[in-house]
Structures are given as C-alpha cells and as structure tokens.
C-alpha positions in Angstrom: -11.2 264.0 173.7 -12.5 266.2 176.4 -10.8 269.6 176.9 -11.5 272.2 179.8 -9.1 275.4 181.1 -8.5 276.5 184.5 -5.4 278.5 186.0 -4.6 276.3 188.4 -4.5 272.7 187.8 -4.0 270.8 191.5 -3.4 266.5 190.9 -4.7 265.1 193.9 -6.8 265.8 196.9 -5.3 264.7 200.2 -3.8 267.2 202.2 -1.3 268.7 200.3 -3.3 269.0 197.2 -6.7 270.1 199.1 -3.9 272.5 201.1 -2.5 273.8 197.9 -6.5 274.2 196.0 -7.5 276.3 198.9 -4.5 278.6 198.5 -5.1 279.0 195.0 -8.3 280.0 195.3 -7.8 282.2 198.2 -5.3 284.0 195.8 -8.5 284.9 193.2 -7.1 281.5 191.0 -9.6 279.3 188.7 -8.7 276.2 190.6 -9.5 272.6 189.3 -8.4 269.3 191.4 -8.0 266.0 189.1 -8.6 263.1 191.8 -8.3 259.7 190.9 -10.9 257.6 193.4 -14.8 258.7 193.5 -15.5 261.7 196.0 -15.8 260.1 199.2 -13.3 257.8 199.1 -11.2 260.5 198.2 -8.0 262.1 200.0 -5.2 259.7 199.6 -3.3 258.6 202.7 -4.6 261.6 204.4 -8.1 260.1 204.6 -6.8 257.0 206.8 -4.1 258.0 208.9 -4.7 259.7 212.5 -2.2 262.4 211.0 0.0 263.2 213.9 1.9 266.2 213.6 5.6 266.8 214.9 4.4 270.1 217.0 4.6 270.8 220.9 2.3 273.5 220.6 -0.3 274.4 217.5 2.0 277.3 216.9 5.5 275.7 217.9 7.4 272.6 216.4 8.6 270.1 218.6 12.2 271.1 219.9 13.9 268.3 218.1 12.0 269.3 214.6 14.8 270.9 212.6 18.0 268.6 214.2 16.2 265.7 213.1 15.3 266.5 209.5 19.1 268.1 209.6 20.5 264.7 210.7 18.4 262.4 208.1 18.3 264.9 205.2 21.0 263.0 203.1 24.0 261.2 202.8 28.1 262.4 202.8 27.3 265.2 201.1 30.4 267.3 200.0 30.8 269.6 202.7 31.8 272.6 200.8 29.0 272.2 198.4 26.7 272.1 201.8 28.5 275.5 203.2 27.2 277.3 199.8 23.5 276.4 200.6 24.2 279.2 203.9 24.0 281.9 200.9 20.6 283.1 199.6 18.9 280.1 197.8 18.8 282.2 194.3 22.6 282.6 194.2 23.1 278.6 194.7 25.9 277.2 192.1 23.6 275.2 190.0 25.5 272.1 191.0 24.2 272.6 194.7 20.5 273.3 193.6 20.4 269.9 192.2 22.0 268.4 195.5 20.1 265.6 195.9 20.0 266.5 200.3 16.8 268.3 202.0 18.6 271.9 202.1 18.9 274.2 205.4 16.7 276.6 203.7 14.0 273.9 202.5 14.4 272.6 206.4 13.5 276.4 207.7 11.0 276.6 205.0 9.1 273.8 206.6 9.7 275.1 210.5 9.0 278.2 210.1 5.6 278.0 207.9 4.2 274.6 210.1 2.4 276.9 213.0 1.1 279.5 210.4 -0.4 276.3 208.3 -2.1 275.2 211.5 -3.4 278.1 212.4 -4.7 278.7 208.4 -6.2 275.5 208.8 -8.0 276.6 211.9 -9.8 278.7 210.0 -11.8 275.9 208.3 -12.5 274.4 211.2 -10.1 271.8 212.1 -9.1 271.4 215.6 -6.1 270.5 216.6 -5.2 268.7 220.5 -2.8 266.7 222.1 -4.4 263.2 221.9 -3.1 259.4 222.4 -1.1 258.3 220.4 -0.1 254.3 219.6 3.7 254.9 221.0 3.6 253.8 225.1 7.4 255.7 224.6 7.8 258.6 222.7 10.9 260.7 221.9 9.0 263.7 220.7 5.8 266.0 221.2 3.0 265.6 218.6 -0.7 267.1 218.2 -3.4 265.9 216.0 -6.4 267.4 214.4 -9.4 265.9 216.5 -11.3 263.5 213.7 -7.7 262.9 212.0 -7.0 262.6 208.1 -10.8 262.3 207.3 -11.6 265.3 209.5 -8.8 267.3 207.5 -10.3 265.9 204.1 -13.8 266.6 204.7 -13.2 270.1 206.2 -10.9 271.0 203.1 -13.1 269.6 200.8 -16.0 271.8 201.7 -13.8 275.2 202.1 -13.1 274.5 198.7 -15.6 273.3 197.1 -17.4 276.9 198.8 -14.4 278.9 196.7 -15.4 277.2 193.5 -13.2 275.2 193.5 -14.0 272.6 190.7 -13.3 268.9 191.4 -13.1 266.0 188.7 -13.1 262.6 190.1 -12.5 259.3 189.0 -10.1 261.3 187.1 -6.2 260.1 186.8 -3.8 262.6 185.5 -0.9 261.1 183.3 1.3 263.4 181.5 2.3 266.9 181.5 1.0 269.1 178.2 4.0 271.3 176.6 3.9 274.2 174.1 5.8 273.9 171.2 8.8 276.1 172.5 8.8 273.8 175.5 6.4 275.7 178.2 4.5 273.9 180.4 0.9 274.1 178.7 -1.0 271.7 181.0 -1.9 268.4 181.9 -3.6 265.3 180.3 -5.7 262.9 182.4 -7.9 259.9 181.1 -11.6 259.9 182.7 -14.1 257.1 182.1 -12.1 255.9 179.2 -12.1 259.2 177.7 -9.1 261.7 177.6 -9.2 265.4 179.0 -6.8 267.8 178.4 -6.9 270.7 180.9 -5.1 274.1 179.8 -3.8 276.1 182.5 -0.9 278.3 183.4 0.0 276.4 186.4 0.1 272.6 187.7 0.8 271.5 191.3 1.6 267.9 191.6 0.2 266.7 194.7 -0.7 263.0 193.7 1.1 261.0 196.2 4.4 258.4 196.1 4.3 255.5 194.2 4.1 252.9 197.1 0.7 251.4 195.0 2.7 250.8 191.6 4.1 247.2 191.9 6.4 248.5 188.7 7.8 251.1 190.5 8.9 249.7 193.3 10.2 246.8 191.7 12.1 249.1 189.9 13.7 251.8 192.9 13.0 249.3 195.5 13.2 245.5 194.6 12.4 243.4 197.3 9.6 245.5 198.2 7.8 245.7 195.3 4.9 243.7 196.5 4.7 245.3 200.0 1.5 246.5 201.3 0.7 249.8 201.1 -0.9 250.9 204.9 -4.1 251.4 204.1 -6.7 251.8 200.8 -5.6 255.2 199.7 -2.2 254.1 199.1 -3.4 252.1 196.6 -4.5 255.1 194.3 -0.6 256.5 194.7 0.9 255.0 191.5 3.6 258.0 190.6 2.5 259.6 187.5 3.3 262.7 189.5 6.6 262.0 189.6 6.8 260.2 186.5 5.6 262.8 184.7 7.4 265.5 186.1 10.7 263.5 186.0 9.7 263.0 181.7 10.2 266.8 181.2 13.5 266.7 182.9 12.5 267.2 186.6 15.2 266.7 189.1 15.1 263.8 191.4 15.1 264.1 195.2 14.8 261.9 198.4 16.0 258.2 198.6 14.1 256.3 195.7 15.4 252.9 197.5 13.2 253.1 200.4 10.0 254.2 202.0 8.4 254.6 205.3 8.1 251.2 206.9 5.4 250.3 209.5 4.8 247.0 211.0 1.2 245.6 210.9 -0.3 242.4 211.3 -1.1 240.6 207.9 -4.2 239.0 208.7 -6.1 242.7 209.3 -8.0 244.3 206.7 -8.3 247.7 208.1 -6.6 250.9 207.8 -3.2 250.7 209.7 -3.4 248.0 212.3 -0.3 248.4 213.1 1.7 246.3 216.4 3.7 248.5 218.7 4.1 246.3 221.0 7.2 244.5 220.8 9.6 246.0 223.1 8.2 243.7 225.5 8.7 241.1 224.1 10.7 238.9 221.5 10.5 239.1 217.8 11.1 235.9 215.9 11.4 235.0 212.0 9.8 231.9 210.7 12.8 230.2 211.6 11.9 230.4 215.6 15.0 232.4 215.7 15.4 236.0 216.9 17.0 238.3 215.0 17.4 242.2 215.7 17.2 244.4 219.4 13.8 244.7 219.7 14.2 247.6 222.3 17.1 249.7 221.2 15.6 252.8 222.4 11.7 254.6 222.5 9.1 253.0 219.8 8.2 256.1 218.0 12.1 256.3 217.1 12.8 252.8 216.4 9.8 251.2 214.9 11.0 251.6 211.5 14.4 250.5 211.5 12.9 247.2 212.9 10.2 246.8 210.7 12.9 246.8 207.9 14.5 243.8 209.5 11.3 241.9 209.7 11.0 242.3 205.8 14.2 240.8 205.6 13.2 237.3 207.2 11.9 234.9 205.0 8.6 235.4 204.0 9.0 238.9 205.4 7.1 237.4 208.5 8.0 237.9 212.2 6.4 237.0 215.3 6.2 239.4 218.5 6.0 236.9 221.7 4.7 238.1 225.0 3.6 236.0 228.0 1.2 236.6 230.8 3.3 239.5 232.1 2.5 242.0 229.3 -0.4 242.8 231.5 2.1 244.7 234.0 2.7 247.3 230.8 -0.1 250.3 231.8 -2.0 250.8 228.5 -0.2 248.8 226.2 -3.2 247.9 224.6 -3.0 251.6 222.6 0.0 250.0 220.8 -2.1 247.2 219.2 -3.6 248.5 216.2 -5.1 245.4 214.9 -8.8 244.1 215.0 -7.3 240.4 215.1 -7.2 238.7 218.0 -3.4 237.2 219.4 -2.5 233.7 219.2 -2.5 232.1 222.8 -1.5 229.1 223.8 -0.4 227.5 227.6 2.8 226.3 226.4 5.6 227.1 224.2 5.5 223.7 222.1 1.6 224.5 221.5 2.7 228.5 220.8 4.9 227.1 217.8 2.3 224.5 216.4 -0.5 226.9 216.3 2.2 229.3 214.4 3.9 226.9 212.1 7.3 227.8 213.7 9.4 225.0 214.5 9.0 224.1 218.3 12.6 223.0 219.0 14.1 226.3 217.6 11.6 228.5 219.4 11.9 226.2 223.0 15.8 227.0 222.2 15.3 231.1 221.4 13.3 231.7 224.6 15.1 229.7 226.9 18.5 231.6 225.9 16.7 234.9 226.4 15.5 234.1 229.6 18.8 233.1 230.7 20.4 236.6 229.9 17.9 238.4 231.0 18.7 240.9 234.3 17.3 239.2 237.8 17.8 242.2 239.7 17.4 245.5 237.9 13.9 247.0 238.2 11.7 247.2 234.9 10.2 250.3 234.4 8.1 250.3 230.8 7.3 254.0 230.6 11.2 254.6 230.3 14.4 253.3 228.3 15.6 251.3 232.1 18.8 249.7 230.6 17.3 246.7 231.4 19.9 244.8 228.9 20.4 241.0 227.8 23.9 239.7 228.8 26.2 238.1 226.2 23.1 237.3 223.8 23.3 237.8 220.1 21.1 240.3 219.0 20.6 241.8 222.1 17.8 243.2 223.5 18.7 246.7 225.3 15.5 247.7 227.6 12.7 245.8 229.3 14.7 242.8 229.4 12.5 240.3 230.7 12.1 236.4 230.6 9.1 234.9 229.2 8.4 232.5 231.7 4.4 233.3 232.6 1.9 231.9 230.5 -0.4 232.0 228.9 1.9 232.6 225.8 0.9 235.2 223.1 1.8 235.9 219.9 1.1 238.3 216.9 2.3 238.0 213.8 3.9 241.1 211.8 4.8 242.1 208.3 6.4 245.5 207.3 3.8 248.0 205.2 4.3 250.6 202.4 3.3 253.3 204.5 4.7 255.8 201.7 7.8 256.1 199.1 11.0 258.2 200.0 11.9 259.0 196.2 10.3 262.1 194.5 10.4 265.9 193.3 13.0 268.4 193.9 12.0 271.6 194.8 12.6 275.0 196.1 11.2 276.5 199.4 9.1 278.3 197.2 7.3 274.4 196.2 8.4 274.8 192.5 9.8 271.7 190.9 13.6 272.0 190.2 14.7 271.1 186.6 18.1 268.7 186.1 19.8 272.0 185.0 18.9 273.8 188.9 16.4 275.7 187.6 12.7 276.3 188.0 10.8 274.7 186.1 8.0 277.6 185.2 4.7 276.8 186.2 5.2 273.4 188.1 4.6 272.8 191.5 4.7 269.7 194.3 3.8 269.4 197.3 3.3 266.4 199.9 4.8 262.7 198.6 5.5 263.7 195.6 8.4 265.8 196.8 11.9 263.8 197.7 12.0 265.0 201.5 13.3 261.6 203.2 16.6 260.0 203.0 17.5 257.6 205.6 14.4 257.2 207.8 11.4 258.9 208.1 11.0 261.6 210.6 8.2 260.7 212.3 4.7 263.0 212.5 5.7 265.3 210.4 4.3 263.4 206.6 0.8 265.0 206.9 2.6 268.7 208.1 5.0 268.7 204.8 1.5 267.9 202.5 0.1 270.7 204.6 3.2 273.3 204.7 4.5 272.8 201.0 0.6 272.3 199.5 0.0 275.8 200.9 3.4 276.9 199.5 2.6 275.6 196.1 -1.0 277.0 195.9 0.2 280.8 196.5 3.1 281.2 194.3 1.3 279.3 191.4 -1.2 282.0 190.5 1.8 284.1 189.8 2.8 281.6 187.5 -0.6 281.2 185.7 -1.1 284.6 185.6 2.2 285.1 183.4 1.2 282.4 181.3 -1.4 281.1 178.7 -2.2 278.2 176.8 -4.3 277.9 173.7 -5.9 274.9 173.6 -4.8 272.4 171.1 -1.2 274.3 170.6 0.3 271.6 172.9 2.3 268.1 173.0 2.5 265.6 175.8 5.6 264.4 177.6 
C-alpha cells in the first residue's frame, strides 16, 4: 500500500474538478487531483463536448437562466416546506435541507457566481465568444469558450499544474477514509494494481455521473442501462463519487431515474454526432410507424424529450426521413453532427429496403402525413410557423411539410447517455449535505456528481455548474483542511 498526504484531495479533472484544484491552490492549499484515464486523455466529458454555456453575455446569464432551473428543479414539493427555503440557508428546518428539489438559494448560488467564474477563467486564458451552435432554432443565448472542453482542459491543466498542483493519473479513487470517531480522514484509490491512501483534511468529489457503470444504471435507470454514453470520457464516469459519498450517509439529490438524453446516430464513432435535424422531417420506429411530434417547439428545447421517445421504440431505433426539400432549410447542415453519410434512395419502397423497415407501413406513414399537411400556410424554418398536421395522430406542430421530392433520405438515431441526473446534495457553499441536513465536514462536490437536474436538463448550462460549484468547492475547502488532520494509518474505509 502506497500512502501520500495533501490538504486538498480533488477526484477528477474535467472542469469542475480542474475548476475546484485551481481554487484550492489559489487559496495557499497542497492540492492533489486523483484522475482515472492517462493525462491526455484526461478531463471527463469536458474534454469532448463544445461546452456551450447558458450566458447572453460573458458576464450576464441568459434572461431565462434562473425561471428555467426554478421550473425543472423538482417535483410537488410541499409548498410550505418550499416557503422556509426564503429564510437564510443556515436556519433551514433540517427536513427542508434534505429536500430533495434544487433550492432558490442553490439556484442564485449558480446565477450569481457564473459571470465571475467566466471572467476567473479568463484569467488562464480561455476565451470565450458567441459561436454556432448545432440548434437551427434556439430558445436561449449561449457562449462558448473558443477551442471548447479541450481548450478549458488544457488551459486548466497547465494553470495548475504551474501552482503545484500534483496530478496522479491512471488513478481511480474508491472509498472515503474515516477516523475512528467518524471524521472524514481521506480517500483510498487503487493505482496500477496497487492501493494509495491519501491523508488530507479535505476531499472534493468531482468524478462525474455514473452514465459509464452498466450496474448503476441498471439499477436507478433500467432500461437504460446499456445506453451509450456521448462520447469516450463518459466512459471513465462509473459513480464511486457518489457511491462513496452516499456509503458515509451522504444525502441524495437530483432524479436518479434519468439522465440527459441526446440523439446521435449509432453507426458514428466520434465524439457526439449527434442529429438535429428532425423537425423537418418525420421520425419513424422500426415499425415504419411514427410516433411522437417531432416539432413541438425550438430544437434546443425539445430535443431531449424526443430523444426519450426514440429509446422507447423497439430496439431504441428511430429513423429521421427528409426528401429533396431539406435543401430549402439555410444551414441545416450544422444540425448533423455525424461523419456517416445518409441513406438515400429514389423511392420510398427502396428507402425502406435499404433500412430494414417494412415498406407497406412506411408507404402508409408518409402518405397520411402528406395528406394532413397545410397546402397554404408559408414555411418559414428559422421560426416556430404553426405550420401544423390536421387530424393526424401524433401530430407534428411546425414545418409541416409533405415528403413528396426525392431523392429520399434517411438517418438513423438512437438516444445517448450524455450524463446521469442522480447525485450529491449540497449547500451553496458546494459541501456535501449528510441524511441528517447537515454538513458533512470536509466533503465537497462539484459538477455531475451533484443532483442538480430533475425533469429535464437545462440546456448549456452542464459545463457552467462543473465550473461555478468546482470553484465553490475549491475555496471553502482549505478552511476545512486547515481545521483538520489526519495521521496516517489512524483511518477506516467506508
């Protein structure tokens, strides 16, 4: 057994846990970061996603930041245990501080530190602009730092490494290291198939969902279990972050039942290739059969909520039609994430052969969309147009338009883990909450380890929590470390 001491112990090195490192350190802590890939492929989530953040400005959130996280931040809550959370967080009935429902104070928490966290992440030389985005529609303002995840990665994991702070990778931490008398003592990691025990005074958890343990979400999510995470580093997220904070009587927080759905298409290897494209079109199931409203309002709003219906076809397999007339749609090419080429064909009986769908059914689906689609109303693809089927079941609400031009194409689409809902409860102070409403001394999460999400995700603003609560995390835990100290070998794991 291998044993080293630190103050700070960060798990994880995307950007809530390279957020919370640099805050450590900045704070005069002995920082350590346990990361379970090899450096360079390092970073999580963060190193593969073009991390769009929910801001209209660098210094600004987008107008509809707070009502949204306000309207999705849990489910028929008692109302008069909701009123309570108005008072100071500290004087909270301990029933409320378990609520399982992102609090008004956590939501201002998160508003109010986002353009400060920017700008501190200016300062190691991220840039951050208003660039495309995949969404043709969008219901909200969003920047981006200019090089995306891996830019944020790379930049934070130079700042850091030039504030000593000390990296182990290849390195998974499993369990959290308790005193006798029940004080958090450290944390226990396995590294190339020897253990290390690191001693420190605090622990920020920082280590992702568990959208790449099969167990898990077989588990929370059932049917899931076997969906795809996005992209590589979701498959280093396995939850002993959560696990082991929940082992030591760690409350639970966000919707362990679900997670951040995005529709890709299966036959792509690469990071996110992800199909944003069918609001003008159809989507059909294996069946040749349609099955949801493919346009109920913008993209960026409604993506997920479809992509959950395409995992419940058979197979999880759908199929987003299009003819010739896609081509009228400016730029709709930015909505087609994948490096795989569509299926054409010149007719709709070839279409369905070259799919395996059943040509009969498919002839049938298309045929009844044409027939209640508008004649007359304009179709205007930058906005919702009320372009609407008539008397068709489901219906399709905008860019109603028959499929009538070939040549016919088709990509299909499955529904990716982008990242789990269930995790950490914590104050706006990033400390994990205990089952009892109480701090749990010296523990800290930040990013996907923290329950934030209940009954869809709100989009662009993933990469801005890891960010705002890593940063949290890494300057109140010095405090903690500072208050504390482990001798080595005086601990337990839990």
């Amino acid at each position: 057994m291998d044993r080293i001491s630190c103050d700070v112990a960060v798990v994880g090195s995307g950007i809530a846990g390279l957020s919370a490192a640099l805050a450590a350190a900045e704070a005069g802590a002995d920082v350590l970061v346990l990361e379970r890939a090899t450096r360079g492929e390092h970073g999580g989530n963060t190193r593969y996603t073009e991390a769009f953040l929910r801001m209209k400005s660098i210094s600004e959130v987008a107008d509809d930041f707070d009502e949204s996280l306000a309207e999705n931040s849990g489910h028929h809550i008692d109302p008069q245990l909701i009123a309570e959370t108005l008072d100071d967080e500290n004087a909270w009935h301990p029933v409320v501080r378990t609520l399982n429902f992102t609090s008004p104070v956590l939501i201002s928490t998160f508003s109010e530190e986002a353009g400060p966290t920017l700008r501190w992440l200016e300062g190691f030389g991220v840039r951050f602009e208003a660039l495309a985005t995949p969404f043709i529609t969008t219901s909200t303002s969003r920047l981006m730092p200019v090089g995306g995840g891996l830019a944020l990665v790379e930049a934070l994991t130079k700042a850091a490494e030039a504030r000593s702070v000390r990296f182990e990778f290849a390195t998974a931490a499993w369990s959290l290291l308790l005193l006798d008398d029940g004080a958090l003592a450290g944390v226990r990691a396995k590294r190339g198939g020897r253990t290390l025990d690191v001693s420190c005074g605090a622990v920020i958890l920082a280590s992702g969902g568990f959208q790449g343990n099969d167990e898990m979400m077989a588990r929370y999510v059932d049917r899931a279990a076997y969906v795809r995470p996005i992209a590589r580093g979701g498959y280093y997220d396995k939850g002993e972050g959560i696990q082991m904070a929940l082992d030591i009587g760690a409350a639970p927080a966000g919707n362990y039942s679900l997670f951040h759905a995005e529709p890709i298409d299966p036959r792509s290897g690469i990071a996110e290739p992800a199909l944003f494209v069918f609001p003008y079109g159809i989507l059909v199931n294996r069946h040749g059969r349609r099955f949801t409203d493919e346009a109920p309002g913008k993209v960026d709003a409604t993506y997920e909520a479809i992509t959950r219906r395409i995992l419940e076809q058979p197979d999880g397999l759908g199929y987003v039609l299009l003819d010739e007339k896609i081509e009228d749609v400016p730029n709709y090419r930015v909505a087609v994430r994948t490096n795989q080429p569509p299926i054409t064909a010149a007719s709709l009986p070839t279409l369905a052969e070259k799919l395996g769908l059943p040509a009969d059914a498919l002839v049938a689906t298309v045929e009844e969309f044409n027939a209640a689609c508008p004649s007359r109303q304009s179709f205007e693809p930058l906005r919702l147009d009320g372009r609407a089927t008539s008397q068709l079941h489901p219906p399709k609400s905008n860019w109603a338009r028959p499929l009538d031009t070939p040549p016919y194409r088709a990509y299909p689409i499955t529904c990716a883990n982008v990242f789990s809902f269930g995790g950490l409860l914590i104050n706006s102070s990033a400390q994990v909450i205990d089952r009892e409403g109480l701090p749990i001394p010296g523990l800290y999460a930040a990013g996907e380890v923290i329950g934030l999400y209940h009954g869809s995700y709100i989009g662009s603003t993933s990469v801005l929590r890891g960010a705002v609560f890593g940063r949290l995390a890494g300057r109140h835990a010095p405090r903690s470390a500072a208050s504390t100290s482990a001798t080595p070998g005086s601990f337990g794991t839990h």
